[in-house]
Each structure stands twice: as C-alpha cells, then as structure tokens.
C-alpha positions, -999 to 999 in steps of 0.1 A, spaced: 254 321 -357 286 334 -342 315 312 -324 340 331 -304 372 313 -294 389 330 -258 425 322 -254 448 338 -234 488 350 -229 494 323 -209 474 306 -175 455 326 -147 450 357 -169 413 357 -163 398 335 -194 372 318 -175 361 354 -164 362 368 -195 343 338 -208 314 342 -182 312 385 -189 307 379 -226 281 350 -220 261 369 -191 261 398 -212 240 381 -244 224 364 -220 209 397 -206 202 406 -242 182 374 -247 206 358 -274 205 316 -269 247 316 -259 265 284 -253 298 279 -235 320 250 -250 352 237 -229 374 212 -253 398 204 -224 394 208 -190 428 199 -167 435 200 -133 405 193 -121 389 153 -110 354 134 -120 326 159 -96 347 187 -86 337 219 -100 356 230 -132 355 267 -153 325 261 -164 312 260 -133 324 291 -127 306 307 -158 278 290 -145 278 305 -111 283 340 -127 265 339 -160 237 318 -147 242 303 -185 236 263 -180 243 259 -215 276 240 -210 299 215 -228 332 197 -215 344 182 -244 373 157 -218 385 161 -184 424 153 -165 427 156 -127 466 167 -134 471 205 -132 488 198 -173 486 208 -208 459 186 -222 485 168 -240 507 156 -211 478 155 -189 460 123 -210 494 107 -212 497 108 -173 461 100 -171 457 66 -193 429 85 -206 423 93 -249 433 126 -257 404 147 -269 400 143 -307 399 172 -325 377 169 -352 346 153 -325 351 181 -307 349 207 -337 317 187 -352 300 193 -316 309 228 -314 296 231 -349 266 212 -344 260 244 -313 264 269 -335 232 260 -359 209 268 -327 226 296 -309 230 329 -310 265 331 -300 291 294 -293 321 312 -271 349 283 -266 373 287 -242 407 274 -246 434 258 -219 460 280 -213 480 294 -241 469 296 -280 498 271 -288 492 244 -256 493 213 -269 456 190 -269 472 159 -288 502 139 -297 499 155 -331 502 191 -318 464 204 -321 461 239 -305 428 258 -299 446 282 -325 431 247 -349 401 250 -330 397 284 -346 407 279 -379 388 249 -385 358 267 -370 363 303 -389 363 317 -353 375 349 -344 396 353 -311 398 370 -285 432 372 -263 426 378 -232 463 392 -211 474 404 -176 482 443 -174 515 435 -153 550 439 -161 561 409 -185 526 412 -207 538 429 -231 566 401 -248 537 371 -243 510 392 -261 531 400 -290 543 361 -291 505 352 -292 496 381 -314 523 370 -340 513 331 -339 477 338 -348 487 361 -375 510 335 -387 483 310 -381 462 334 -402 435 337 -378 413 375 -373 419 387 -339 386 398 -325 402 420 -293 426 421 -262 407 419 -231 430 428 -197 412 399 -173 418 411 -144 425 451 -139 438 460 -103 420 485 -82 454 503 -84 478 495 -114 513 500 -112 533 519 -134 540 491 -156 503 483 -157 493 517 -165 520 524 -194 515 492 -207 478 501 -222 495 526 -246 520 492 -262 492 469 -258 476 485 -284 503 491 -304 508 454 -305 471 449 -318 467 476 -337 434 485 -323 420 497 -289 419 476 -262 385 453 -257 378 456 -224 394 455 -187 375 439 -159 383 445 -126 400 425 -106 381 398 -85 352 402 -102 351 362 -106 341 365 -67 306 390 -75 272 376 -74 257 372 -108 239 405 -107 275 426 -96 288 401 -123 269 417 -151 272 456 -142 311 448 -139 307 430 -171 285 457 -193 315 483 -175 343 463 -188 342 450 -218 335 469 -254 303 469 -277 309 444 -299 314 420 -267 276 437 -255 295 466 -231 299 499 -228 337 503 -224 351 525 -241 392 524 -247 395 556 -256 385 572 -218 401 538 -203 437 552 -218 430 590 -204 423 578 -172 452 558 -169 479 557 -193 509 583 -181 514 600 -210 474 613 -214 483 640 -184 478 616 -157 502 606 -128 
C-alpha cells in the first residue's frame, strides 16, 4: 500500500493533471490505483469536477469526492457560504485509509494550496498527510514568481515535518521564457533534489492514449516515467551551454 498526497504552489498549477499522469501511469502497469478528492469547490451537484478529468485521461474510475461547494472558495469559506457541513477530517482520513488496504497506490489530491483552509479549525491537506504518513508531492508553475511560493510551501511542510516526495512543473510551455528556463536550476536548490517531472503544457486536452506517452515522458521513475532531470536541466537551464 502506498498513499500519495498532490498539493500544489498555489491554484491552476496543473494538480488535477499531475494527479491523472501518476494514476494512468500505474494503471498501465496493472497496480489497483485509487484517486481520492477530500474537497471539491467551485463546482455544483452533476457538473463535472477534477476527477472527472482524471477520469477522462486516466480511464481510472476508481474515484472518491469526499464533499462538494458550487462557490469557486477555499473549502473552508466555501461550506460557510454554502449552509453545507464542512468536510470532517478524520471521516475523510478513515476512508482514505480504508482505500489503501486494497490498492496498490491511494493518490489524494488536495484544493489549492498545502495550507488552504478545509475547516473552522484550520485542517489543511498538509494534516491529510501527516495523519496518513503520506509523502507529497508539490506540484509548481515554471513562470516568473514560482520560485518565492515553492520555497513558502517547501518550508511549511518541513516545518509541518512531512517527507517531500518531488516537485513536478504541471504545465511546461512549448517555449519557456527566460525566467522559466533559469528557474529549473533554483527549483532544485529549493528541494534539494532534482526536479520530478515536467509535463507539457495542455496535455489535460490529449486523449487518454497521448495522455500516457506524455505522462511516461514527463514525470520521473519513482512516479512510473522515464524523465530524467538531469537531460531536462541541459536542455534548458541557461547556464548548461544553452541559449
């Protein structure tokens, strides 16, 4: 059994995608993955969430939505505005838990931020993790402005003292910037490891099959890939000989 928690640097850094490449990818291996969602915002009762996303790209239908707000909010605010009970966080660990005695691999995919709010009381997924032993993975945007919200991140779940299991860059443009391209090299000075993977950008719009090749291509072995940080950073980073 293994249970992965996906946060990210903030919203719209490409979770949901990152989510879906690491579940198509044990999926192709034949592992029994499951893809748990605590909190789920934004979106109303029928209309299609993130999970519906990794369904469409993982074809994994092994999917759990632990609550659901229509307000685009932190889950926090967005059950006050709602009338609705904020998710509980010890139902939704004892579920996820319960997953993990029968799968493979239990990836849980957080809202927003590590430190968004879930509860009154201040639950973050970061407790999600802890309580679960869960390693997690940050996923980040390459662009100008990464670099101060991965270190914040990076420094709350050391704090937290949680093991990182990788920085994934959700969605790597077709062609970076400068800023994109020089921030690999302080990216993983900030982890103190390689990056984890890059996937390219708009691969949430591939079919399932361009899904998975873009998947094995971007993301490391350990996440059931082939990439490989070390050529990523030659190809790129400025200061390898490249311009």
């Amino acid at each position: 059994m293994s249970i992965l928690v996906i946060t990210g640097t903030g919203t719209d850094v490409g979770k949901t995608v990152v989510t879906a490449a690491i579940a198509a990818l044990a999926r192709d291996r034949g592992s029994r993955v499951a893809v748990v969602k605590p909190g789920q915002t934004g979106v109303g009762v029928g209309e299609p969430g993130d999970l519906d996303a990794v369904r469409r790209l993982s074809l994994i239908d092994d999917l759990h939505e632990h609550v659901r707000y229509p307000d685009p909010l932190a889950p926090a605010a967005a059950a006050r505005v709602s009338g609705l009970p904020s998710l509980d966080l010890a139902t939704s660990v004892a579920a996820i838990r319960a997953l993990g005695e029968d799968h493979e691999l239990v990836l849980v995919e957080g809202a927003g931020g590590l430190l968004v709010r879930y509860d009154d009381d201040g639950s973050t997924i970061a407790d999600w993790a802890r309580l679960l032993s869960a390693d997690v993975l940050v996923v980040a945007h390459p662009q100008l402005g990464t670099l101060n919200s991965t270190a914040l991140t990076l420094e709350a779940l050391a704090h937290r003292g949680l093991t990182l299991a990788g920085v994934v860059l959700g969605s790597w443009p077709r062609d970076p910037d400068l800023a994109s391209r020089c921030n690999i090299r302080d990216l993983e000075t900030l982890a103190a490891r390689p990056l984890s993977g890059a996937l390219a950008d708009g691969a949430g719009a591939f079919d399932p099959l361009e899904f998975l090749l873009a998947a094995r291509a971007g993301l490391e072995p350990a996440l059931g890939g082939i990439f490989d940080a070390s050529d990523f950073r030659r190809k790129y980073d400025p200061l390898e000989g490249h311009s």
